[in-house]
GUMAR-369911 format. One line per 10 residues: number of its first residue (from 1); their letters; for each residue y, z, x of N, C-alpha, C, CB. Coordinates in pm, whole numbers, m for minus. Each point is the difference from the previous one (the first is absolute). Glycine has a CB too. Layout:
NUM = a = Y,Z,X,Y,Z,X,Y,Z,X,Y,Z,X | ...
//
This chain:
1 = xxxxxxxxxx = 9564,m3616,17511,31,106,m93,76,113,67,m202,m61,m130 | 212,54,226,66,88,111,173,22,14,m222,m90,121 | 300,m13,m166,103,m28,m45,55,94,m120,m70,m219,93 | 4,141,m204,m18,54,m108,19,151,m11,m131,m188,m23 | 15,265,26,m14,147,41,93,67,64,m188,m47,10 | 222,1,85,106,82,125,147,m34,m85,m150,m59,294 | 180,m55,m351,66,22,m67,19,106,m144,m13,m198,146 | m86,150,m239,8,107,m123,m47,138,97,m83,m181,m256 | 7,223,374,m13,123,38,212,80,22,m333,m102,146 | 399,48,m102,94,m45,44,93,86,m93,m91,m233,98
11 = xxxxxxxxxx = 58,164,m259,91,m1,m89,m67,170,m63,67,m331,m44 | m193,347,71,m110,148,7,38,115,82,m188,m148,m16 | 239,90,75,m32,102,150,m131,90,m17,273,36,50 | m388,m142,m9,m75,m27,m5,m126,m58,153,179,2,m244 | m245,26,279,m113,m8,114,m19,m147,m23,m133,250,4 | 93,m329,65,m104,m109,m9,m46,40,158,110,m223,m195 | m246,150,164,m139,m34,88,m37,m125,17,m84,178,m70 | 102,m258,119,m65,m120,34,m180,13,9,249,m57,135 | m297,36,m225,m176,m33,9,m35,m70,71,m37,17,m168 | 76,m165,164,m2,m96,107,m161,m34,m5,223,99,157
21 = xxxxxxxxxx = m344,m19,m225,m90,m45,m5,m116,91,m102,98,m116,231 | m134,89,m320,m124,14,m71,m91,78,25,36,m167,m30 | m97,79,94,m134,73,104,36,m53,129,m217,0,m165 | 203,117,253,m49,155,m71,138,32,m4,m251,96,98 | 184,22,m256,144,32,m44,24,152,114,m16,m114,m325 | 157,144,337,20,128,108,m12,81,m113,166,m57,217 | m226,164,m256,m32,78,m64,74,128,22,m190,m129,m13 | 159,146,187,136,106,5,104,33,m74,m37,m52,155 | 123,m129,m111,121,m26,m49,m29,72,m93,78,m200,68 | m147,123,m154,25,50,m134,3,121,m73,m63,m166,20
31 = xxxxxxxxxx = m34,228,32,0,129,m70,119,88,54,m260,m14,m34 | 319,m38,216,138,99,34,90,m57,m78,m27,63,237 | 33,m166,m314,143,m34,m100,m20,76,m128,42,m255,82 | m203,282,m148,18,33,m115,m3,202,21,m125,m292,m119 | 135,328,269,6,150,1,162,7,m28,m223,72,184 | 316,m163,m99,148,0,32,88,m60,m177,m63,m77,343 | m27,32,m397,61,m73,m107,m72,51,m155,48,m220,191 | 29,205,m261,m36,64,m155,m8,m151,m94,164,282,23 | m140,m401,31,m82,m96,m30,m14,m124,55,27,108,m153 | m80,m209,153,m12,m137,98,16,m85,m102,m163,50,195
41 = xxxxxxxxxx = 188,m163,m125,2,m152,m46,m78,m109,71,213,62,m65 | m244,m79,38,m124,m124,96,91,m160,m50,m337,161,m50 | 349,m241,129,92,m93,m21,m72,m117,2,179,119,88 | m225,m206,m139,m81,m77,77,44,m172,m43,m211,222,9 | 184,m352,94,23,m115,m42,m164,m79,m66,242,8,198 | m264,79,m300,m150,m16,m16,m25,35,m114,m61,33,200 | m89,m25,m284,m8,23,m141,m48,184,43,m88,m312,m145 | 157,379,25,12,132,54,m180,31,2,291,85,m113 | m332,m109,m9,m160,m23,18,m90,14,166,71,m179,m221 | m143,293,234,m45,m76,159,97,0,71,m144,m152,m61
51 = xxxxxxxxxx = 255,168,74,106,m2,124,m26,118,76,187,m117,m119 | m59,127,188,33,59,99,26,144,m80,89,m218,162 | m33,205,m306,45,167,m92,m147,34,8,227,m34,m218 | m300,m58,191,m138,50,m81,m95,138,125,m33,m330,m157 | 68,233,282,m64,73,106,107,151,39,m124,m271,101 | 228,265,m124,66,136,27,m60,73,m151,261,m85,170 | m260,59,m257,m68,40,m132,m183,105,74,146,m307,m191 | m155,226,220,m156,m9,m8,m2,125,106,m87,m293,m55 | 136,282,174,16,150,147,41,61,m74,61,m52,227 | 52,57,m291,41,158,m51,m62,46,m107,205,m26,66
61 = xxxxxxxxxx = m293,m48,m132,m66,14,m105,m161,82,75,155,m246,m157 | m195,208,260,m115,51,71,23,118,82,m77,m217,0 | 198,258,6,68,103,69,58,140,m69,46,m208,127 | m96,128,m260,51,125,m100,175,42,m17,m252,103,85 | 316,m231,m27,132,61,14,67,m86,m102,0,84,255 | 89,m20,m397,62,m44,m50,176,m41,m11,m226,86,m42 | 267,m201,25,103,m20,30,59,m131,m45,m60,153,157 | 165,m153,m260,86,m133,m89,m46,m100,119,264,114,m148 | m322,m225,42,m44,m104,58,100,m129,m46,m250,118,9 | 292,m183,36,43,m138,m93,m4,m95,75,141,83,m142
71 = xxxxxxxxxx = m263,m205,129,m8,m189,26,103,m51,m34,m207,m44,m50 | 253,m1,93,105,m135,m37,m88,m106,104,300,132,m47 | m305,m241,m9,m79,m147,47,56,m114,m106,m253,126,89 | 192,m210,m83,m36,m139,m57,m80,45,m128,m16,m148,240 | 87,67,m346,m138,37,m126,m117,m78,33,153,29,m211 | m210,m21,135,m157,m15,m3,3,m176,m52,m96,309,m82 | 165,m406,126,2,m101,m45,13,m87,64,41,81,m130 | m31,m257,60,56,m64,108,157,24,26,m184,m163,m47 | 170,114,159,184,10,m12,39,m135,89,49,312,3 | 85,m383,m80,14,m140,55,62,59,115,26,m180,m200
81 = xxxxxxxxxx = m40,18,319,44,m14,120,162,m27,m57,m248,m93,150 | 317,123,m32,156,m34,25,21,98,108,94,m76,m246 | 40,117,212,84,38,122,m45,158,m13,233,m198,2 | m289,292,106,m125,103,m12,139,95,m15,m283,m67,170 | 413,92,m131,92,115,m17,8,3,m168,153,m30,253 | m116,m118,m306,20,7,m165,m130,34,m51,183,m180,m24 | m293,142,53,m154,16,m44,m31,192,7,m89,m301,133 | 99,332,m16,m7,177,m7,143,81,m77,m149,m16,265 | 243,m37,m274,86,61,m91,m6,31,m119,84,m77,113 | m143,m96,m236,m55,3,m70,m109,76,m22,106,m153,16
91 = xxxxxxxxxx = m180,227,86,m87,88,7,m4,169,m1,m36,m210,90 | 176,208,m55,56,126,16,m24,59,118,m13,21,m209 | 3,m154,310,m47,67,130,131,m45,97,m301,m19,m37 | 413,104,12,132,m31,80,55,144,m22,53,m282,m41 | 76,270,73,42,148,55,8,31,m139,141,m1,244 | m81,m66,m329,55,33,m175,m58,77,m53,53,m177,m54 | m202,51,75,m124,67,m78,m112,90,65,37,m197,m123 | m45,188,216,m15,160,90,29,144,m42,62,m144,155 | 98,153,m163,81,54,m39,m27,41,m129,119,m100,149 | m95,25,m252,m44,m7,m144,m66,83,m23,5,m181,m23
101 = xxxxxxxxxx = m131,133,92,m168,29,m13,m30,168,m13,m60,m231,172 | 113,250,m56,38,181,79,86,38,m83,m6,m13,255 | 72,m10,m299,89,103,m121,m34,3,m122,175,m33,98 | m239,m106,m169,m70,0,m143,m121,117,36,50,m295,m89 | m135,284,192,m128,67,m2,97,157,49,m243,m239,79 | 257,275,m11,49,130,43,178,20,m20,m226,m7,186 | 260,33,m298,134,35,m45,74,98,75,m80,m53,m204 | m1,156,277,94,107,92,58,m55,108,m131,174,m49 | 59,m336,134,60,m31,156,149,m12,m32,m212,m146,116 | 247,219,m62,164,m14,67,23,m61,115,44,188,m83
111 = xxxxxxxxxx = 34,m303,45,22,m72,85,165,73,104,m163,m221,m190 | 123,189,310,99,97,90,115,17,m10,m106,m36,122 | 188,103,m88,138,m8,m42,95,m77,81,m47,202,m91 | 132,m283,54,96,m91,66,39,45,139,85,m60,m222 | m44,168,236,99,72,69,m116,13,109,195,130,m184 | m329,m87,124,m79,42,111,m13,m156,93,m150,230,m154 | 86,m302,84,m1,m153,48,103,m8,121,m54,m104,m250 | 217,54,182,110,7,102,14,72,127,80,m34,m184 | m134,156,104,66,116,142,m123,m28,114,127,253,m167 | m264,m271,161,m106,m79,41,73,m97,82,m158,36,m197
121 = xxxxxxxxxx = 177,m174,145,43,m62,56,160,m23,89,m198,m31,m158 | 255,136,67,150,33,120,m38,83,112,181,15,m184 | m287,49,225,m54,81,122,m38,m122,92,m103,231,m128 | 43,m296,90,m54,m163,71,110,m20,55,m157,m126,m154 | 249,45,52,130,m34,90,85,48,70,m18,m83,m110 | 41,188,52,57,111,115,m76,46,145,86,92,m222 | m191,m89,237,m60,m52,143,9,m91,44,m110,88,m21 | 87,m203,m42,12,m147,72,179,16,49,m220,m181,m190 | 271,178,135,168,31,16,46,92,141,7,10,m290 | m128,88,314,34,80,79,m70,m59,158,26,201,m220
131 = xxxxxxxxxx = m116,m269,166,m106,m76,106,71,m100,78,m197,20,m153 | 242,m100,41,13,m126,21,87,22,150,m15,m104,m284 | 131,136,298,111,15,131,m87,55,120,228,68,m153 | m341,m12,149,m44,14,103,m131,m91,43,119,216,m41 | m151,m283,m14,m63,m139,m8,17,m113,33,m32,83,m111 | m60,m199,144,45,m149,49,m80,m51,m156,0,m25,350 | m98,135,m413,m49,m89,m110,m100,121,m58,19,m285,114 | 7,243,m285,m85,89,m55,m63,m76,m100,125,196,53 | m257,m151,12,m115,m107,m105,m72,133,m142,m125,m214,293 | 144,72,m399,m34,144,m127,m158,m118,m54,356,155,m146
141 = xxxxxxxxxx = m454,m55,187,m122,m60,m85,m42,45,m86,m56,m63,131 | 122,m14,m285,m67,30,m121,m43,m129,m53,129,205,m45 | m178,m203,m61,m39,m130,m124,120,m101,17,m123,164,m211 | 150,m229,210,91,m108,m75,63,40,m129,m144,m165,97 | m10,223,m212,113,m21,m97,10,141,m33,m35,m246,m98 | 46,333,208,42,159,m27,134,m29,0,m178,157,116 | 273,m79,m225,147,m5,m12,63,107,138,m16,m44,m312 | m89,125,330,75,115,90,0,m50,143,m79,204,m146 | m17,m325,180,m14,m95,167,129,m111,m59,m348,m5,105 | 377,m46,m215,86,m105,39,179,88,1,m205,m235,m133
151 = xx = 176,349,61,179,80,37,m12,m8,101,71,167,m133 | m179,m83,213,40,4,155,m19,m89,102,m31,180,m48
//
């Protein structure tokens, strides 16, 4: 689900957190995202029920701290086997419907401005450009499927 997210975060300009695990949930985390943020998304490859939303639900809920909540998961059903990218899409669990999700529920996110994006990524290249001649080699470690690691 990590893909997913960083992508629609992407199209947000937008935070993601990797959970990476349940229990125990980091609670910290959580409550320093919902001081820095005016609302969350809990993402999960799971029935939202009992997930991973339910437990960020539940800390900030015992913490007295309020703050836009929104699950996106798996419905509450069966769901047939096949190919799991077409299976979570159909789910609304891809960048689209990520995306979607965050703008049907919260109508104000503005998504970033073009120019900001570019000029972002023309600072990148324009270092590498400046690097590169004084170099035998310049290694760039991002994602694979980050667009801003495969320009450069």
């Amino acid at each position: 689900m990590v893909t997913p997210a960083l992508e629609a975060a992407e199209a947000l300009d937008a935070t993601v957190v990797n959970m990476r695990f349940v229990k125990p949930l980091d609670e910290a985390m959580v409550l320093e995202m919902a001081e820095q943020h005016e609302l969350l998304v809990t993402i999960e490859e799971h029935q939202v029920m009992g997930g991973a939303g339910s437990a960020v639900a539940e800390t900030l809920a015992s913490r007295g701290r309020k703050v836009s909540l929104l699950h996106l998961g798996l419905p509450d059903r069966f769901i047939d086997h096949g190919d799991s990218a077409l299976l979570l899409a159909s789910s609304g669990l891809d960048k689209a419907g990520i995306t979607a999700a965050v703008k049907a529920r919260f109508p104000n996110v503005r998504e970033p401005k073009k120019q900001d994006i570019c000029y972002a990524t023309q600072n990148r290249q324009d270092a590498i450009k400046l690097l590169s001649p004084q170099v035998d080699v310049v290694i760039v470690v991002g994602s694979p499927t980050s667009s801003n690691s495969n320009r450069l």
